[in-house]
OpenMM code with the backbone's topology and positions (N, CA, C; nanometers):
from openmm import Vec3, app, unit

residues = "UNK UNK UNK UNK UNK UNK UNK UNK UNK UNK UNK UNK UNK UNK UNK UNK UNK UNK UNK UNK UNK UNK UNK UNK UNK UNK UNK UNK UNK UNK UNK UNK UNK UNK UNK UNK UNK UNK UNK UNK UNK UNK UNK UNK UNK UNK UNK UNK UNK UNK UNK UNK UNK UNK UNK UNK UNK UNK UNK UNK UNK UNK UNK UNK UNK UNK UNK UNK UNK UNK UNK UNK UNK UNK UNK UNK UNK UNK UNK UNK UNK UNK UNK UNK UNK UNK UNK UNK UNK UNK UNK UNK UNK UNK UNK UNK UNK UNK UNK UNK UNK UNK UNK UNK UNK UNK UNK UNK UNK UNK UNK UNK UNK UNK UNK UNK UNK UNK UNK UNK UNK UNK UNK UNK UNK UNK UNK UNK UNK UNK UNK UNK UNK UNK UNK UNK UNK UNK UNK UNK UNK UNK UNK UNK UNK UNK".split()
positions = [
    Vec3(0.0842, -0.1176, 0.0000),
    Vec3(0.0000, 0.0000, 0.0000),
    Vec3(0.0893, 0.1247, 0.0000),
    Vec3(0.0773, 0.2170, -0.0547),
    Vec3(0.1354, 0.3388, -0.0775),
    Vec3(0.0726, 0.4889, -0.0189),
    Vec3(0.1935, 0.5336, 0.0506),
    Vec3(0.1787, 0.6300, 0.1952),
    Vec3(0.1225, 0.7330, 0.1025),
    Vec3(0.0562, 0.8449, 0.1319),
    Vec3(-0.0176, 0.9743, 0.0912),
    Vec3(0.0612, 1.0671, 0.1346),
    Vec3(0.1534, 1.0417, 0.1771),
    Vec3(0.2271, 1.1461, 0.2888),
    Vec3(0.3801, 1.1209, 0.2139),
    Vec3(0.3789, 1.2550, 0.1610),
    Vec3(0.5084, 1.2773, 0.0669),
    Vec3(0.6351, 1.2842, 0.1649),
    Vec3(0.7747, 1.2973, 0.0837),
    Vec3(0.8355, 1.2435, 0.2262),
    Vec3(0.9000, 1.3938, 0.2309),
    Vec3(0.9407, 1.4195, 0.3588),
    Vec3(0.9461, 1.5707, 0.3979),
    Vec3(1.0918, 1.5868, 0.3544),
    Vec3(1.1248, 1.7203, 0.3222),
    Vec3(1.2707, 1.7383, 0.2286),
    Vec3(1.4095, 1.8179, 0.3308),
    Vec3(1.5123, 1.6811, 0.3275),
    Vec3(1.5734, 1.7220, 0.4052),
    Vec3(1.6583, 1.8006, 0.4161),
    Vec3(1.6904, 1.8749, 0.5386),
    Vec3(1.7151, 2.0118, 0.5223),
    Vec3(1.8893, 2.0329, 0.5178),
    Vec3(1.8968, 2.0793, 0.4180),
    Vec3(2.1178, 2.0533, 0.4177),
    Vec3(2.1746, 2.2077, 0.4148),
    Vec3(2.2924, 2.1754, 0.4538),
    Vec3(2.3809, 2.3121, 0.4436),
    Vec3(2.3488, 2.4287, 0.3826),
    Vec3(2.3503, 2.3715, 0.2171),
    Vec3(2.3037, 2.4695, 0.1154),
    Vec3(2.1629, 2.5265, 0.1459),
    Vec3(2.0854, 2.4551, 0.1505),
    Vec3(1.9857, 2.5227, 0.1559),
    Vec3(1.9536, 2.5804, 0.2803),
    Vec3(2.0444, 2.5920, 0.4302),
    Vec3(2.0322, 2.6895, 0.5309),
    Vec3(2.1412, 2.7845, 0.4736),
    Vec3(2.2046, 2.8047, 0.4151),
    Vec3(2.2747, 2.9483, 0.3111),
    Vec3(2.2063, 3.0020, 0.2553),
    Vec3(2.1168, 2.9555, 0.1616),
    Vec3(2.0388, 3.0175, 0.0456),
    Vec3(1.9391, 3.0878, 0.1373),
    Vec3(1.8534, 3.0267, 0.2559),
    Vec3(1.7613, 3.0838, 0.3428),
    Vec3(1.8373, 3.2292, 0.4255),
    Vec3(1.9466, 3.2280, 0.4409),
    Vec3(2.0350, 3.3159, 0.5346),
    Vec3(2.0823, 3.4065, 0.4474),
    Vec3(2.0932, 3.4088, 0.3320),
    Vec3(2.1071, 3.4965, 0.2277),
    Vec3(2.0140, 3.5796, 0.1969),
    Vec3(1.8830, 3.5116, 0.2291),
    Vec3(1.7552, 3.5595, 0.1799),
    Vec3(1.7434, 3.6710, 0.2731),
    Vec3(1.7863, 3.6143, 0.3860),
    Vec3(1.7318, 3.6875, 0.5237),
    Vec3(1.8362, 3.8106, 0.5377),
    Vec3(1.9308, 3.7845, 0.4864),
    Vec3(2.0517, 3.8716, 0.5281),
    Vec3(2.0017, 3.9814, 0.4132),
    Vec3(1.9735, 3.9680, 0.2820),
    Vec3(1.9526, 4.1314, 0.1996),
    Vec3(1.8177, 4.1595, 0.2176),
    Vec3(1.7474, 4.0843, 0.3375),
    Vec3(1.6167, 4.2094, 0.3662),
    Vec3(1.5137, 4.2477, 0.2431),
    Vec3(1.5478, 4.1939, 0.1505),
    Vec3(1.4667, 4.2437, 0.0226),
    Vec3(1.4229, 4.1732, -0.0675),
    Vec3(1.3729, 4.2370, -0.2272),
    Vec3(1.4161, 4.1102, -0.2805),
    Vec3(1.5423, 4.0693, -0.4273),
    Vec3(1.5731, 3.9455, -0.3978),
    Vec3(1.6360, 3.9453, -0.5257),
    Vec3(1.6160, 3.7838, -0.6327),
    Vec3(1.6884, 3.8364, -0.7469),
    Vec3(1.6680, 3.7330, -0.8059),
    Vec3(1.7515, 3.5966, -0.8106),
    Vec3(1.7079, 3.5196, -0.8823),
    Vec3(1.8341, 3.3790, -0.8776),
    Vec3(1.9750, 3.4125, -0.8880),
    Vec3(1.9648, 3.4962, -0.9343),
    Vec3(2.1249, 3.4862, -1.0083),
    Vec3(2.2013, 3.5790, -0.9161),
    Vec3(2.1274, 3.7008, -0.8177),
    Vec3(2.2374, 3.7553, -0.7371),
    Vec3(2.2040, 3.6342, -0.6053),
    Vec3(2.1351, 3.5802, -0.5960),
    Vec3(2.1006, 3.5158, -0.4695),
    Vec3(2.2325, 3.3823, -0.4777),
    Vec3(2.2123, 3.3743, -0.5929),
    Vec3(2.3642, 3.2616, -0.6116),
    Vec3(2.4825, 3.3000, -0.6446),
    Vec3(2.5128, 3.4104, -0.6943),
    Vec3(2.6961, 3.5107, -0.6404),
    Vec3(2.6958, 3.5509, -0.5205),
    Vec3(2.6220, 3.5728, -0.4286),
    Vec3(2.5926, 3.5800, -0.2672),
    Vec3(2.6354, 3.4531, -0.2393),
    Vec3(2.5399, 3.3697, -0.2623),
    Vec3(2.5596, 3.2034, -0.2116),
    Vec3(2.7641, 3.1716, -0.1876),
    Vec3(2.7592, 3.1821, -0.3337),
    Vec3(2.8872, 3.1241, -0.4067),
    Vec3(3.0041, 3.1538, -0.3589),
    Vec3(2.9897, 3.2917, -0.2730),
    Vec3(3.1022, 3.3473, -0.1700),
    Vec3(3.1294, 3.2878, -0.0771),
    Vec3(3.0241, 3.2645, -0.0280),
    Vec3(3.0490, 3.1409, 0.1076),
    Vec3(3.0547, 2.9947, 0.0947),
    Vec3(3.0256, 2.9681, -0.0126),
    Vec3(2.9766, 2.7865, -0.0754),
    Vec3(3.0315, 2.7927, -0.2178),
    Vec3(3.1443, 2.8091, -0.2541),
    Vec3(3.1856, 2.7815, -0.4012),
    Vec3(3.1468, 2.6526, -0.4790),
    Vec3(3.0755, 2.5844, -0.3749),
    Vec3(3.0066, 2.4533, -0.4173),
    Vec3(2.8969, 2.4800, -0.4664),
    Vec3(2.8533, 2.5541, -0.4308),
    Vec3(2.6866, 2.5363, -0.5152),
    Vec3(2.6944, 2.5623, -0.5878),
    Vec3(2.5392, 2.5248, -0.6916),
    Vec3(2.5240, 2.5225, -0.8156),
    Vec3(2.4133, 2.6287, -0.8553),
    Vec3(2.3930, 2.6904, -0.9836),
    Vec3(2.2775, 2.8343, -1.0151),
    Vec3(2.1907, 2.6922, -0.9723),
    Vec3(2.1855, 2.5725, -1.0569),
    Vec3(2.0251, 2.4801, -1.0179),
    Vec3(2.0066, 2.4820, -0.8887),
    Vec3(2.0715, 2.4444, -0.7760),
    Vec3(2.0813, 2.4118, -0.6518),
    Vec3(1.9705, 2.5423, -0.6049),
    Vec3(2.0339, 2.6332, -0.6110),
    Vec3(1.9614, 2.7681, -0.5936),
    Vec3(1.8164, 2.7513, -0.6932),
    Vec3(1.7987, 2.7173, -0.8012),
    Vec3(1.6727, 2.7743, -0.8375),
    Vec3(1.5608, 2.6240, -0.8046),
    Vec3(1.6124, 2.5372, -0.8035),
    Vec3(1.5287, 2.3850, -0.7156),
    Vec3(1.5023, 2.4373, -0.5711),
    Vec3(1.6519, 2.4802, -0.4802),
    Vec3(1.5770, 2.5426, -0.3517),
    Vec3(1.4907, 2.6600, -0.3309),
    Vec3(1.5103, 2.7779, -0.4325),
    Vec3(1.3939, 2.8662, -0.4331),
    Vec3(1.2411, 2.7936, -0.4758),
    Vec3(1.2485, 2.6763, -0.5268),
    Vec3(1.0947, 2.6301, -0.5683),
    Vec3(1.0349, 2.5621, -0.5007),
    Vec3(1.1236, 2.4997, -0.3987),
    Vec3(1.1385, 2.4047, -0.2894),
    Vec3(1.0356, 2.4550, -0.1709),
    Vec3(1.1200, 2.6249, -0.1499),
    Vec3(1.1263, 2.7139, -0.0425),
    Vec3(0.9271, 2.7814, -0.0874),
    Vec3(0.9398, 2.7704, -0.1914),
    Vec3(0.8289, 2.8688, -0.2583),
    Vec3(0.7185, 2.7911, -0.2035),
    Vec3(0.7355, 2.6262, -0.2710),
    Vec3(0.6204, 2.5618, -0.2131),
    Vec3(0.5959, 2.5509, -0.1070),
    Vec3(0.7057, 2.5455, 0.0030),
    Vec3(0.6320, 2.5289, 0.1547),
    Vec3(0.6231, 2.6282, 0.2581),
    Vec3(0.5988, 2.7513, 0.1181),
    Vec3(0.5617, 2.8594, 0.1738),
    Vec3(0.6905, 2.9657, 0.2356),
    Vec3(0.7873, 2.9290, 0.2152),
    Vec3(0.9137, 2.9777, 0.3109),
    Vec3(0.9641, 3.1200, 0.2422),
    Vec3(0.9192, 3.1310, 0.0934),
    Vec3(0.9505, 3.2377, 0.0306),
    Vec3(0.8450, 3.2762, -0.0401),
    Vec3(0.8477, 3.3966, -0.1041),
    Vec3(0.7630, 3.4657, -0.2054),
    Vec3(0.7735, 3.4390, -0.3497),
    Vec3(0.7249, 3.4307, -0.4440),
    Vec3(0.7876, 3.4500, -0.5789),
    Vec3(0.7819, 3.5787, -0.6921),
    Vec3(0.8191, 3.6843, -0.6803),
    Vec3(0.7459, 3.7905, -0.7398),
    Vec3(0.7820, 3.8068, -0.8795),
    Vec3(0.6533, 3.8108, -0.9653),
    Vec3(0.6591, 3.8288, -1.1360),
    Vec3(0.6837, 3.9680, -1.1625),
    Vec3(0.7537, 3.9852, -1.2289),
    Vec3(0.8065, 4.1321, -1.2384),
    Vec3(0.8304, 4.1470, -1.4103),
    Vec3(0.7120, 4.0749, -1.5217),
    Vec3(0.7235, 4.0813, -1.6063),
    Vec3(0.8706, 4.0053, -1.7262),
    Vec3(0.8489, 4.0009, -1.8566),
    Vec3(0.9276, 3.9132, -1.9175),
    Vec3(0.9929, 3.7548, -1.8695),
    Vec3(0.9324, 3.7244, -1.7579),
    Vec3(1.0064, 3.5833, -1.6997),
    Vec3(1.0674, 3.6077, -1.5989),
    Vec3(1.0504, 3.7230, -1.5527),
    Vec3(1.1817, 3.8078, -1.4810),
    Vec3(1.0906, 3.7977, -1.3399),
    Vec3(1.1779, 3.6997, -1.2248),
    Vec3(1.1416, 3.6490, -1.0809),
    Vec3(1.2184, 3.7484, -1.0062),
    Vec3(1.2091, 3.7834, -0.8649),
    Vec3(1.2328, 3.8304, -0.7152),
    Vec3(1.1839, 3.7021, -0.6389),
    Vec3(1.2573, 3.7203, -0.5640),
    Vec3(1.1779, 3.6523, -0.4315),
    Vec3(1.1983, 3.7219, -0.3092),
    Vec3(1.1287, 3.7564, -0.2028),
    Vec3(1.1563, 3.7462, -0.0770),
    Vec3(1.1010, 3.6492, 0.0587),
    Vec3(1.1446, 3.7032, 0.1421),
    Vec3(1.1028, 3.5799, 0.2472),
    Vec3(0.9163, 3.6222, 0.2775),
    Vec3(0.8570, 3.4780, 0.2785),
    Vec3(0.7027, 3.5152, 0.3341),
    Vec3(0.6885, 3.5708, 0.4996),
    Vec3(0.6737, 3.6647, 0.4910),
    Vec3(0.6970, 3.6983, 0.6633),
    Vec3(0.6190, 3.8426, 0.6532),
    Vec3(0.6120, 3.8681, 0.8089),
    Vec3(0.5520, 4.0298, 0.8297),
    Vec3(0.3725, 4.0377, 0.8048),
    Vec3(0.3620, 4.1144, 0.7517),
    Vec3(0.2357, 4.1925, 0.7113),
    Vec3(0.2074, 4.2370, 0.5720),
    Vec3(0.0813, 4.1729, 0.5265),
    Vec3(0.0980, 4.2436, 0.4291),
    Vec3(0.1125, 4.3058, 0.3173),
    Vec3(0.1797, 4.3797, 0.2161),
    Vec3(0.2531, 4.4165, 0.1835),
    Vec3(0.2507, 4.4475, 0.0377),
    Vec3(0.2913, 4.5479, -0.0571),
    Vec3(0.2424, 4.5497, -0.2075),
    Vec3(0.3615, 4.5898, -0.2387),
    Vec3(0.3633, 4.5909, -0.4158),
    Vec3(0.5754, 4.6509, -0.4733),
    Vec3(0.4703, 4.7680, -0.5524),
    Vec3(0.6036, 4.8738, -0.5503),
    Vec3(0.6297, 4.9421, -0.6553),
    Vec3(0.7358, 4.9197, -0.7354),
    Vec3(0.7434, 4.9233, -0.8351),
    Vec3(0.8679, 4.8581, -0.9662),
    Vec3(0.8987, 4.9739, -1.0252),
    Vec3(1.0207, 5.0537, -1.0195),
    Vec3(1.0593, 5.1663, -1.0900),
    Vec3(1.1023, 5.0477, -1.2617),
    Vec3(1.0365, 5.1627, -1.3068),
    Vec3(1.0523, 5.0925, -1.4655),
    Vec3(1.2262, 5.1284, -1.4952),
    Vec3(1.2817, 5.2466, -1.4505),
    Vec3(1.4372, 5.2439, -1.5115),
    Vec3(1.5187, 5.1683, -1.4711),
    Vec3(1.4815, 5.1788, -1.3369),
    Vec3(1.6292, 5.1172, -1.2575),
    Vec3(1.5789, 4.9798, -1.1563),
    Vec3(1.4860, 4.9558, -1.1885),
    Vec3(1.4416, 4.8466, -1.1054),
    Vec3(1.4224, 4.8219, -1.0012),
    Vec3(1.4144, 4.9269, -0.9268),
    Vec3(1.4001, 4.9278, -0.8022),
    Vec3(1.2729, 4.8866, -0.7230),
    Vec3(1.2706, 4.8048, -0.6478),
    Vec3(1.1333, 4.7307, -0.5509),
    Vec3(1.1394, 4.7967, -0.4235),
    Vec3(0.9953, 4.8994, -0.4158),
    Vec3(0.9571, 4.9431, -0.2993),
    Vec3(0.8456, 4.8854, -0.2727),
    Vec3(0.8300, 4.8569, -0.0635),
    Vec3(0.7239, 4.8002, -0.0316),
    Vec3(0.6740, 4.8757, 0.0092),
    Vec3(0.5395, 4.8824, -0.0078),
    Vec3(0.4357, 4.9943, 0.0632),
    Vec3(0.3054, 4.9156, 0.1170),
    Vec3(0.2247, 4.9191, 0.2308),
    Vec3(0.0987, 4.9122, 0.2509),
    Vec3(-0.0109, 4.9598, 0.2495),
    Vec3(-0.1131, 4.9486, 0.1912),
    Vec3(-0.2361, 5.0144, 0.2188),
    Vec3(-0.4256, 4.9669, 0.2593),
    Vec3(-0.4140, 5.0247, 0.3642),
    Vec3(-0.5277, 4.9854, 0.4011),
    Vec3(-0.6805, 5.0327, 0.3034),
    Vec3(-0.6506, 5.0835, 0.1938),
    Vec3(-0.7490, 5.0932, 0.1302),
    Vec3(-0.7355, 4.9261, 0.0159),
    Vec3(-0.6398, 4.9006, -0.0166),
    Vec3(-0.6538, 4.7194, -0.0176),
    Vec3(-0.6726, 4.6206, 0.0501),
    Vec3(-0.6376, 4.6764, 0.1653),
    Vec3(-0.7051, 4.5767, 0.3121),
    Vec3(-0.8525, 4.6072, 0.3309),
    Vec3(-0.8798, 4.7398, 0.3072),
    Vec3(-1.0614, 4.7639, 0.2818),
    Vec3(-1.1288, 4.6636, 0.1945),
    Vec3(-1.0652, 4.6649, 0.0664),
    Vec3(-1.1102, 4.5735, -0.1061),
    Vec3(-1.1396, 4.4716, -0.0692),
    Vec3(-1.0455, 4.4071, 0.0035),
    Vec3(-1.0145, 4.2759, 0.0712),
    Vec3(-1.1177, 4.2172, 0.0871),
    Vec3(-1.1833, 4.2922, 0.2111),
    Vec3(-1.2280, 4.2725, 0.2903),
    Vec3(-1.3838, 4.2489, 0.2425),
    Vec3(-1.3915, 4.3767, 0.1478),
    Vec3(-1.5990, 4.4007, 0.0982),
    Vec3(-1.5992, 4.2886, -0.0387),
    Vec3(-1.4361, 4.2545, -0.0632),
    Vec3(-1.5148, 4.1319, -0.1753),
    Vec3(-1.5401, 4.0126, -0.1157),
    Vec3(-1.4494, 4.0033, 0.0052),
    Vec3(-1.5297, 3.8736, 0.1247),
    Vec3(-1.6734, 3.8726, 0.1231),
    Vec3(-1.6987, 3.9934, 0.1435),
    Vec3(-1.8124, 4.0197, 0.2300),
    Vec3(-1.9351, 3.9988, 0.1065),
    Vec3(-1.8947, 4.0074, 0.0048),
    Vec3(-1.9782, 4.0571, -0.0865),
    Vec3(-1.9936, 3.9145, -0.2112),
    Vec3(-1.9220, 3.8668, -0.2136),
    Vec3(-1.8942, 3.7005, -0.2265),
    Vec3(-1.8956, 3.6506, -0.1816),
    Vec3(-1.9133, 3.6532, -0.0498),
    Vec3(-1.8639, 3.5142, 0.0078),
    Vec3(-1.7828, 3.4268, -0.0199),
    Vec3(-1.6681, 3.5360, -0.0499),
    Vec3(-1.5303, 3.4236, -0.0894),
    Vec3(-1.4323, 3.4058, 0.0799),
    Vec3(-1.3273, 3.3367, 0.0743),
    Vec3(-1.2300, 3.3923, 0.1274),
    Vec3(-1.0762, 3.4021, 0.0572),
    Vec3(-1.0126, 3.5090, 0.0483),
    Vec3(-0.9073, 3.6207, 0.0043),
    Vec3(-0.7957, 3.5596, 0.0597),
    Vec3(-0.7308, 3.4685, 0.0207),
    Vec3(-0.6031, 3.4300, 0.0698),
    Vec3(-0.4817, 3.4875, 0.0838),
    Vec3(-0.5179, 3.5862, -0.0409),
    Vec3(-0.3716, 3.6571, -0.0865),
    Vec3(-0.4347, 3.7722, -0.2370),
    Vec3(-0.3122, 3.8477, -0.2059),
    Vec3(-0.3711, 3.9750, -0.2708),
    Vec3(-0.1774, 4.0306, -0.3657),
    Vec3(-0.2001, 4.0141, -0.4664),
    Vec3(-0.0440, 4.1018, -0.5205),
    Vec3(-0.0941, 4.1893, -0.6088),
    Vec3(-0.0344, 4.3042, -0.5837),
    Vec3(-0.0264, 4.4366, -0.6659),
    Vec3(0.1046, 4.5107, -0.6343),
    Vec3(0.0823, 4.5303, -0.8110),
    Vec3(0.2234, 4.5980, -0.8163),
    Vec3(0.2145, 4.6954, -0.8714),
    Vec3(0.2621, 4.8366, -0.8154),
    Vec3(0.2687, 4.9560, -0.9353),
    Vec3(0.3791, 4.9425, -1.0092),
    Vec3(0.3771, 5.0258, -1.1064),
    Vec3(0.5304, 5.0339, -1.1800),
    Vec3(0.5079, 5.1768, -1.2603),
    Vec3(0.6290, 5.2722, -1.2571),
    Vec3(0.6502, 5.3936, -1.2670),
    Vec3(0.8201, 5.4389, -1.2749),
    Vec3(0.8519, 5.5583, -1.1734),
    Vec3(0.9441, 5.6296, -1.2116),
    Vec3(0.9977, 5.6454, -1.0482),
    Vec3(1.0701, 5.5978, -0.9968),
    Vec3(1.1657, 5.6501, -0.8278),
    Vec3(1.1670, 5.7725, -0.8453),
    Vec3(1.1384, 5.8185, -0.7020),
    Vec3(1.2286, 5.9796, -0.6969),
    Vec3(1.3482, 5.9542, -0.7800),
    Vec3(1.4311, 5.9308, -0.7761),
    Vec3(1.5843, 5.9151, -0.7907),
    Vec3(1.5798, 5.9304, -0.9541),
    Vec3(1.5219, 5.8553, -0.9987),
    Vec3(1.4871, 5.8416, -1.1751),
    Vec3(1.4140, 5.9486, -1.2081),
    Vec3(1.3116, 6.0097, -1.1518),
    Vec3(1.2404, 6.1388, -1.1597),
    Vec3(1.3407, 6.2553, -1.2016),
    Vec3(1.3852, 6.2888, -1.0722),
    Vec3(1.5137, 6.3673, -1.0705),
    Vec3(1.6103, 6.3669, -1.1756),
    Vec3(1.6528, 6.2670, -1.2131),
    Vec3(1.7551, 6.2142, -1.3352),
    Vec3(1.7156, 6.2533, -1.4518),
    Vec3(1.5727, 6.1936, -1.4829),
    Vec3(1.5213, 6.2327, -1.6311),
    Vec3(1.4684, 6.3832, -1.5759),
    Vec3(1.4645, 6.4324, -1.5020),
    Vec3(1.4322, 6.5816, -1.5320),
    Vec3(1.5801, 6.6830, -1.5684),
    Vec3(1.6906, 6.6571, -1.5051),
    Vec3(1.7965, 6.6856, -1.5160),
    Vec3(1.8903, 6.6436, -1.6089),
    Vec3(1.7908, 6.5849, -1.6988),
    Vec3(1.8667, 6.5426, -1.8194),
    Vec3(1.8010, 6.6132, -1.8892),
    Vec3(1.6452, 6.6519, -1.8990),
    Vec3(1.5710, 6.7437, -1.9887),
    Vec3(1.6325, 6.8900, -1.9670),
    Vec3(1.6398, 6.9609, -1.8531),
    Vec3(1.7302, 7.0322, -1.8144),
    Vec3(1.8474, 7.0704, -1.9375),
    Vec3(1.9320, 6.9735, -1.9412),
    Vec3(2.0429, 6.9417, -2.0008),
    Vec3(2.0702, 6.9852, -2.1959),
    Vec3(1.9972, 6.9167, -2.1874),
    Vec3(1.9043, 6.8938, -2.3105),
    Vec3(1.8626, 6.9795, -2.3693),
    Vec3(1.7978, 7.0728, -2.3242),
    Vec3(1.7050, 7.2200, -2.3573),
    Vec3(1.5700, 7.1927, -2.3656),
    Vec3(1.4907, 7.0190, -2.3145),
    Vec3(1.3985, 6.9713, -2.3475),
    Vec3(1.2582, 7.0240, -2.2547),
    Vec3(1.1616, 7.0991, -2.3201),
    Vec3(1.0761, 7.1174, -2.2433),
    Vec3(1.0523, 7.0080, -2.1374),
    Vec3(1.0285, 7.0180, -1.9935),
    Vec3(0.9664, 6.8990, -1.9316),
    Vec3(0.8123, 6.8859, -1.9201),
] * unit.nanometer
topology = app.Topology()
chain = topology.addChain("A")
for resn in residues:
    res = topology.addResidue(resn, chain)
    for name in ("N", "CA", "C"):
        topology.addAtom(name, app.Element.getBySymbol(name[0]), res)
């Protein structure tokens, strides 16, 4: 007879690095800096090692996976409160912001469906101060009306 109960995945070196990496840049990033991070401390690992344990991590909930358009992944750790991105379109930059007027939405399509709302992602995408500033000071430059 055959168990229903998958067998639980055991937990090795590498993959308490890849988790401590995660935890250590606070933010998010993708496979490929998450494994030149890795690779400093573990010249052993492999880019797969890293992208099997991010899928690993994803499924049992331990991380995030964020779509950020063209194929193009983030991850951060599932933790806190919360939480929505802004995506600067130049420079790529991921800001987290909250708002309780999506915790309102949330809440009246519960109410109003009778669903329940497990999870909620939104992402803006725009221009950073920092990029703002830049392309204005390049119009500046330029002689370009802004």
């Amino acid at each position: 007879m055959k168990s229903n109960f998958k067998k639980r995945p055991r937990w090795t070196a590498q993959r308490e690095l890849i988790l401590e990496v995660l935890r250590e840049a606070g933010g998010h990033m993708d496979a490929d800096e998450l494994f030149r991070r890795a690779k400093e401390r573990d010249p052993r690992i492999s880019l797969s090692t890293v992208y099997r344990t991010l899928k690993l991590f994803r499924d049992l909930g331990l991380v995030k996976e964020l779509h950020f358009g063209e194929g193009y992944h983030r991850y951060e750790l599932a933790r806190g409160a919360e939480h929505y991105h802004f995506l600067c379109r130049s420079c790529g930059r991921v800001l987290e912001f909250r708002s309780p007027l999506i915790q309102k939405l949330k809440e009246e399509v519960q109410k109003r469906y009778g669903v329940m709302v497990e999870g909620v992602e939104v992402r803006l995408e725009g221009y950073c101060e920092a990029c703002i500033l830049k392309l204005d000071s390049e119009e500046v430059r330029d002689g370009s009306d802004p």
